[in-house]
PDB file as gemmi writes it, atoms N, CA and C in Angstrom:
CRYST1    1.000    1.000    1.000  90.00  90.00  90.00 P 1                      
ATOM      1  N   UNK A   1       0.851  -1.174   0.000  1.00  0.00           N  
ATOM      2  CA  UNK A   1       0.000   0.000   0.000  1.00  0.00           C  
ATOM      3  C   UNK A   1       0.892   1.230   0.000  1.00  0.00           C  
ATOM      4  N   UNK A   2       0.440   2.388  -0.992  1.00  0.00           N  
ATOM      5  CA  UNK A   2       0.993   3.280  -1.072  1.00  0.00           C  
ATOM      6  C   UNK A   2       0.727   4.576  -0.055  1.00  0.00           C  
ATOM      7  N   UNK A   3       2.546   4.820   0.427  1.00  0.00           N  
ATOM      8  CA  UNK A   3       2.096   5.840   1.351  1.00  0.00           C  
ATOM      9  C   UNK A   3       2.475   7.424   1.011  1.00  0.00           C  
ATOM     10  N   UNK A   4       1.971   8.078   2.289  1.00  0.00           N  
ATOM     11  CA  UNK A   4       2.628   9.663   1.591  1.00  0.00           C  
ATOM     12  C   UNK A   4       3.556   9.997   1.656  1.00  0.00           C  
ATOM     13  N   UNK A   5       4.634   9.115   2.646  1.00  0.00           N  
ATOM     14  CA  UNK A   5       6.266   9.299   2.405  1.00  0.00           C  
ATOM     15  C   UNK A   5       6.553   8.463   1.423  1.00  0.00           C  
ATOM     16  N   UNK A   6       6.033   7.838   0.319  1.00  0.00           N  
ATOM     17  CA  UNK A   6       6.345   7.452  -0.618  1.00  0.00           C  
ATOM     18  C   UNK A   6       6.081   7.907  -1.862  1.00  0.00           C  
ATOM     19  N   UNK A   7       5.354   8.501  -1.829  1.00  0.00           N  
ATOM     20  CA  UNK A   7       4.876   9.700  -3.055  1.00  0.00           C  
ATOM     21  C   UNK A   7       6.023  10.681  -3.204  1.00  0.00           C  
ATOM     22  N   UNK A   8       6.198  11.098  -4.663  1.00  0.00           N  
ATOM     23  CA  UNK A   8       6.927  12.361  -4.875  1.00  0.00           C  
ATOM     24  C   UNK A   8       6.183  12.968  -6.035  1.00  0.00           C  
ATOM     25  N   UNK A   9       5.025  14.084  -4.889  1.00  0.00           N  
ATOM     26  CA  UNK A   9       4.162  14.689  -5.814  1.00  0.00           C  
ATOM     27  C   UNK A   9       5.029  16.209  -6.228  1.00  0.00           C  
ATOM     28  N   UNK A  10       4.705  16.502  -7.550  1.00  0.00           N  
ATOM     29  CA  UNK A  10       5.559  18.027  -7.717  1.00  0.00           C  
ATOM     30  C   UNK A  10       4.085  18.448  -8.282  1.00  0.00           C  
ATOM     31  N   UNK A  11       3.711  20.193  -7.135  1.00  0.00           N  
ATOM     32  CA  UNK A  11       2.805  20.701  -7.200  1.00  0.00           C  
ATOM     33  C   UNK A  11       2.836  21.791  -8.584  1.00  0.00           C  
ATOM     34  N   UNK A  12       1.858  22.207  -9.019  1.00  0.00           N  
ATOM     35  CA  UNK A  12       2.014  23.047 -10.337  1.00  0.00           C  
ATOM     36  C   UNK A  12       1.606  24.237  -9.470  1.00  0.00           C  
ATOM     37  N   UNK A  13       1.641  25.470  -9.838  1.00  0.00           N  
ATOM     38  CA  UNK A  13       1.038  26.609  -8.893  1.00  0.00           C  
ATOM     39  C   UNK A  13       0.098  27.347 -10.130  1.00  0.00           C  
ATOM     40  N   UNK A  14      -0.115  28.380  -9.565  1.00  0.00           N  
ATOM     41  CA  UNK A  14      -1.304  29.254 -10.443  1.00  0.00           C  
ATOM     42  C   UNK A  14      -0.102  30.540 -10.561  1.00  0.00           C  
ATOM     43  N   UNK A  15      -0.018  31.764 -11.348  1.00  0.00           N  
ATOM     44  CA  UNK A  15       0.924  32.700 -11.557  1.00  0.00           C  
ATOM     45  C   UNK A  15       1.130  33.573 -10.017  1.00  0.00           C  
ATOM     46  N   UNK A  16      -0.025  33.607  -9.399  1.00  0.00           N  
ATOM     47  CA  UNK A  16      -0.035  34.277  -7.827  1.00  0.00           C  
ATOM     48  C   UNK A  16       0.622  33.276  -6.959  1.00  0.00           C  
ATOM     49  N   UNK A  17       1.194  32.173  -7.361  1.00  0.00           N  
ATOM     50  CA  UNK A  17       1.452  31.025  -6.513  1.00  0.00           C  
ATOM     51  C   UNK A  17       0.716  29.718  -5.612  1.00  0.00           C  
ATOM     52  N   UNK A  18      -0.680  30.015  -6.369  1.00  0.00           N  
ATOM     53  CA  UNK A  18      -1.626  29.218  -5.761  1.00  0.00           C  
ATOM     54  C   UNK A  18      -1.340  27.736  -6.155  1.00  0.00           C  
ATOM     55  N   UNK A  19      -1.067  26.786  -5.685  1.00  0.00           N  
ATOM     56  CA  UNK A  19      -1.048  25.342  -5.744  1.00  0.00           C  
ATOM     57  C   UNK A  19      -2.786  24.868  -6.913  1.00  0.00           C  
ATOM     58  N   UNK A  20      -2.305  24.335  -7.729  1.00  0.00           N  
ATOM     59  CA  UNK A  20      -3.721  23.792  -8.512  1.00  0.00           C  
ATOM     60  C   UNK A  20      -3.756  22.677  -9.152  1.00  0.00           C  
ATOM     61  N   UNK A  21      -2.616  22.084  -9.572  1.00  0.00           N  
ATOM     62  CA  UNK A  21      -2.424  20.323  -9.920  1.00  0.00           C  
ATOM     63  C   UNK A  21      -0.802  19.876  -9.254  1.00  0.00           C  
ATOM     64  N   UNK A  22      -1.464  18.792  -9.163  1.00  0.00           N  
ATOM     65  CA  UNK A  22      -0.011  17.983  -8.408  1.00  0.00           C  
ATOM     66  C   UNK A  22       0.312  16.394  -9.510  1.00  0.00           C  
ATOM     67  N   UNK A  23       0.916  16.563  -9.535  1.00  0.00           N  
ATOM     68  CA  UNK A  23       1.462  16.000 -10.554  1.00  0.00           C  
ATOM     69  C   UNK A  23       2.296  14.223 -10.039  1.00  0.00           C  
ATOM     70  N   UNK A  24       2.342  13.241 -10.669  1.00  0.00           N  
ATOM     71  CA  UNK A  24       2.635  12.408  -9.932  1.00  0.00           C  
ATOM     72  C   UNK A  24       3.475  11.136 -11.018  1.00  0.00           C  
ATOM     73  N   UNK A  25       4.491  10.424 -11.069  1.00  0.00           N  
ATOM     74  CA  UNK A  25       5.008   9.136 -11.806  1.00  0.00           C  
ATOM     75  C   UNK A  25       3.991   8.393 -11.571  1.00  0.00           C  
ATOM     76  N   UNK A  26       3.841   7.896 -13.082  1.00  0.00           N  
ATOM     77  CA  UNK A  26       2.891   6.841 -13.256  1.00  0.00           C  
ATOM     78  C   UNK A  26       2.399   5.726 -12.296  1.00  0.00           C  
ATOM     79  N   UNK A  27       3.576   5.522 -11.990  1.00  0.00           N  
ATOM     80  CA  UNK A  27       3.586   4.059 -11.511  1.00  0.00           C  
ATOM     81  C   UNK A  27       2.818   4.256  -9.487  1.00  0.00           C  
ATOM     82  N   UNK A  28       3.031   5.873  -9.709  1.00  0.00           N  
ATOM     83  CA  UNK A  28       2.313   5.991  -8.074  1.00  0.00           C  
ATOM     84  C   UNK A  28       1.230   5.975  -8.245  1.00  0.00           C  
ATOM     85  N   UNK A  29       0.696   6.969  -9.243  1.00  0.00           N  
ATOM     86  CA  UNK A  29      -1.015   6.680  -9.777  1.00  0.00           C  
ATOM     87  C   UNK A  29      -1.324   6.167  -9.628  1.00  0.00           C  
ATOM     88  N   UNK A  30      -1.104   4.743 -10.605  1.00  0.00           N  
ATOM     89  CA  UNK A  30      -1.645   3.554 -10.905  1.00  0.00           C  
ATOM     90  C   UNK A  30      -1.713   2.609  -9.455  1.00  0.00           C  
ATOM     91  N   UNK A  31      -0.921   3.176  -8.416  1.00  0.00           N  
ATOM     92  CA  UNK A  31      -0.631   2.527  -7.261  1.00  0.00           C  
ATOM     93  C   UNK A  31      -2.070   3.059  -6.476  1.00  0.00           C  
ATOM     94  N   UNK A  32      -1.536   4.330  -6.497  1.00  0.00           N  
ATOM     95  CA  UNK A  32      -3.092   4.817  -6.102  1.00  0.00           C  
ATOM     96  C   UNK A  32      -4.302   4.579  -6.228  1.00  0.00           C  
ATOM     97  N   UNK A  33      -4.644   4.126  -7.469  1.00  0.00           N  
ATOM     98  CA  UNK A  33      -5.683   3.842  -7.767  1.00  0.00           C  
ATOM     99  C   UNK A  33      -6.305   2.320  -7.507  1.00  0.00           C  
ATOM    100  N   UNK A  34      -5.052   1.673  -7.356  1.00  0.00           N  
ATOM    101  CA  UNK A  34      -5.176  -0.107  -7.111  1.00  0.00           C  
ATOM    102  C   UNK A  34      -5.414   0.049  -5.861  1.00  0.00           C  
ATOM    103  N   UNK A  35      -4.975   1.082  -4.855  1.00  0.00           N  
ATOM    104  CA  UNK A  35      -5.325   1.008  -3.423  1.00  0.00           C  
ATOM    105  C   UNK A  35      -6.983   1.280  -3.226  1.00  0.00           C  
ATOM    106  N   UNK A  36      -6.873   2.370  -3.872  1.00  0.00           N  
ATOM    107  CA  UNK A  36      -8.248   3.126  -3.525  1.00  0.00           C  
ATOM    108  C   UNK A  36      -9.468   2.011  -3.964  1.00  0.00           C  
ATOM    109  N   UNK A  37      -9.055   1.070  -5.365  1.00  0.00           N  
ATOM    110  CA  UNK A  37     -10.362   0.109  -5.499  1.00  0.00           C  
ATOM    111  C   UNK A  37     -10.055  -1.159  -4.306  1.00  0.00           C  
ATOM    112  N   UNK A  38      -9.062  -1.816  -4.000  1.00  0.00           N  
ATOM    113  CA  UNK A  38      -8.972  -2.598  -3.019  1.00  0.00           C  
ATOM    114  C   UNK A  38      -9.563  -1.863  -1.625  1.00  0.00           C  
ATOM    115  N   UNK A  39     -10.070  -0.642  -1.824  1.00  0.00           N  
ATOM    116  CA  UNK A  39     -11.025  -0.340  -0.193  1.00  0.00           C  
ATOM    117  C   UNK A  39     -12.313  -0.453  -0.161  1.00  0.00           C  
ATOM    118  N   UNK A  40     -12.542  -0.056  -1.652  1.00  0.00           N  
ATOM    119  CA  UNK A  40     -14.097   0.207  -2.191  1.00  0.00           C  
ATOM    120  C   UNK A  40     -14.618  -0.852  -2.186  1.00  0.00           C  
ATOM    121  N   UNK A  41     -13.792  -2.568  -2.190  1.00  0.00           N  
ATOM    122  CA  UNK A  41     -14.108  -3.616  -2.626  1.00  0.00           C  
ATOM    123  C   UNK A  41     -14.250  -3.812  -1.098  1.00  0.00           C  
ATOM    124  N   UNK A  42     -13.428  -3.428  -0.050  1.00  0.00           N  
ATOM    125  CA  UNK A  42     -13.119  -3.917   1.316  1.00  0.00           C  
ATOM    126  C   UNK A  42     -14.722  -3.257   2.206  1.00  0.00           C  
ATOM    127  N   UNK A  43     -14.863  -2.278   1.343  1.00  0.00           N  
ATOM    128  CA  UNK A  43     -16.260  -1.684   2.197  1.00  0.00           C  
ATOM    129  C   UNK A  43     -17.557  -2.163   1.886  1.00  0.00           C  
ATOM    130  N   UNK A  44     -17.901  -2.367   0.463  1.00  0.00           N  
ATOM    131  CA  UNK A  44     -18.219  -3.059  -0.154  1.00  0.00           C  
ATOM    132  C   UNK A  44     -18.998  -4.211   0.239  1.00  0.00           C  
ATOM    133  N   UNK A  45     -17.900  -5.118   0.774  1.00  0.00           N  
ATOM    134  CA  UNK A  45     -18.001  -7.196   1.177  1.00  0.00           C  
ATOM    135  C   UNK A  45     -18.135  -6.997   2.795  1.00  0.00           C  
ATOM    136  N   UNK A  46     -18.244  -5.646   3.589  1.00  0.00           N  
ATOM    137  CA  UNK A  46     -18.016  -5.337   4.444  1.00  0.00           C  
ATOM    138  C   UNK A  46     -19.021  -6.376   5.683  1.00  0.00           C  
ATOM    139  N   UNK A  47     -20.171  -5.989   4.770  1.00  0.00           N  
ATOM    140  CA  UNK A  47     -21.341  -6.765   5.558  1.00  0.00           C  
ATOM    141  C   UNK A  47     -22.224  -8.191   4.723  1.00  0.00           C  
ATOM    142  N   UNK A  48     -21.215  -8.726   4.237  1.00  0.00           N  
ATOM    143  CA  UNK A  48     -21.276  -9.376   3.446  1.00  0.00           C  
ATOM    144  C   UNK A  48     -21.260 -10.997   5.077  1.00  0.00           C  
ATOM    145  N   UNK A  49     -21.664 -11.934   4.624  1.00  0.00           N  
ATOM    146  CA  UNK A  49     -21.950 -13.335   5.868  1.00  0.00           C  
ATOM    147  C   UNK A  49     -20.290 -13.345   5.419  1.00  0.00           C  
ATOM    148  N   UNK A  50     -19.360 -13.886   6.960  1.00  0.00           N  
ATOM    149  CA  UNK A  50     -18.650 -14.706   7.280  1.00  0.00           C  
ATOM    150  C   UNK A  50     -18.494 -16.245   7.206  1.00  0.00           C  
ATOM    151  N   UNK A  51     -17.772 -16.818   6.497  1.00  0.00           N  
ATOM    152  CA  UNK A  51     -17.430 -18.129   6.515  1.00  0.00           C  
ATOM    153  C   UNK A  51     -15.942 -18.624   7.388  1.00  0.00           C  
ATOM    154  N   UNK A  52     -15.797 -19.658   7.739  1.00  0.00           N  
ATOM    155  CA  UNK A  52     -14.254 -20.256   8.146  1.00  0.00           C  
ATOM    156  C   UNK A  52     -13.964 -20.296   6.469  1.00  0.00           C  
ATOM    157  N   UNK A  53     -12.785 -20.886   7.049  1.00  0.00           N  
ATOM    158  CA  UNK A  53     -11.341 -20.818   5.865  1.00  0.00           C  
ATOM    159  C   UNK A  53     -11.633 -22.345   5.493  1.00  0.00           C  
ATOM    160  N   UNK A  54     -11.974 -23.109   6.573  1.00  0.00           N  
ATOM    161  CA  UNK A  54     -12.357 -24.708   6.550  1.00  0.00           C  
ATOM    162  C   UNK A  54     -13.366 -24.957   5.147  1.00  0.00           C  
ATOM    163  N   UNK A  55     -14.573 -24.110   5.797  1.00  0.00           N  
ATOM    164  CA  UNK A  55     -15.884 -23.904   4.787  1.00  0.00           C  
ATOM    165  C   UNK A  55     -15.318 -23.741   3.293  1.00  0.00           C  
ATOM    166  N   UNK A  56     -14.777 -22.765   3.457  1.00  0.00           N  
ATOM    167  CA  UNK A  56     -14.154 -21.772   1.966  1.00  0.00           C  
ATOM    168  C   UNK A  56     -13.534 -23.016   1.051  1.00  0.00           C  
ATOM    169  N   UNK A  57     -12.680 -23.705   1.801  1.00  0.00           N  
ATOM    170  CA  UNK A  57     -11.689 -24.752   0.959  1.00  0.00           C  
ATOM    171  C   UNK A  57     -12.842 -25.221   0.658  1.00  0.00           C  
ATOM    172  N   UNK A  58     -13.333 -25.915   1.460  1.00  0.00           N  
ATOM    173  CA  UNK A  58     -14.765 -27.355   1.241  1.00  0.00           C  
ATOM    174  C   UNK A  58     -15.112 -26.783  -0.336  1.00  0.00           C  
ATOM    175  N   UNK A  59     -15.808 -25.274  -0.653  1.00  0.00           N  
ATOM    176  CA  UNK A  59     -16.492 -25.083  -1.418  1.00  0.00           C  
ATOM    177  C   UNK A  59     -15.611 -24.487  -2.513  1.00  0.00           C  
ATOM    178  N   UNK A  60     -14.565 -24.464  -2.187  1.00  0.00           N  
ATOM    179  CA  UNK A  60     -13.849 -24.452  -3.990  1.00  0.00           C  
ATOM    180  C   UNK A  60     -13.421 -25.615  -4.472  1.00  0.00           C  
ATOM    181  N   UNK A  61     -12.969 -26.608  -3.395  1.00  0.00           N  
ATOM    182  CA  UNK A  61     -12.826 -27.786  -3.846  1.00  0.00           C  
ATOM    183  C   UNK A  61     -13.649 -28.696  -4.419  1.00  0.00           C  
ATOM    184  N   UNK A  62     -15.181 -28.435  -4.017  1.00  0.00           N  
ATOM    185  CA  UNK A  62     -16.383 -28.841  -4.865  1.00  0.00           C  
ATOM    186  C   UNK A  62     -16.891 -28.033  -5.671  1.00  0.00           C  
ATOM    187  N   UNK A  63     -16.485 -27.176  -5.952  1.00  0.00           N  
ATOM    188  CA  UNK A  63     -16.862 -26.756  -7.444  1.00  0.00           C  
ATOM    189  C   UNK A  63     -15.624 -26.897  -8.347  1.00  0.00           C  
ATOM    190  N   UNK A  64     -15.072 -26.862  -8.098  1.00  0.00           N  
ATOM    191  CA  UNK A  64     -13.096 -27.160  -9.092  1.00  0.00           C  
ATOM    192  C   UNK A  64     -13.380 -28.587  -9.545  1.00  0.00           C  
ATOM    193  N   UNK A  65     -14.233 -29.643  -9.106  1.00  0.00           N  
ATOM    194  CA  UNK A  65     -13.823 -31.024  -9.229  1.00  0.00           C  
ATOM    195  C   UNK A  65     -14.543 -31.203 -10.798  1.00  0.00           C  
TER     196      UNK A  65                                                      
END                                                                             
């Protein structure tokens, strides 16, 4: 997971010096964005029924067969 000491955003300013886009390497974006849907998915399944891990195997292993 991407953090903010790991970012190296370079801010753009406005001519008065106002901050208005921040600018970012691809590869943080794209980081960003893989985080931000892995939460949406996490909030999401949030209230979703609980199973064991026991259960879980049982039922991929009977549908895989």
């Amino acid at each position: 997971m991407i953090t903010a000491k790991t970012l190296h955003p370079q801010y753009l300013k406005t001519p008065n010096g106002t901050p208005s886009f921040v600018v970012l390497f691809i590869e943080e974006y794209e980081e960003l964005i893989e985080d931000y849907n892995d939460l949406t998915i996490i909030k999401e399944r949030r209230e979703e029924e609980k199973i064991s891990f026991k259960d879980f195997k049982h039922n991929i292993l009977k549908t895989n067969v």
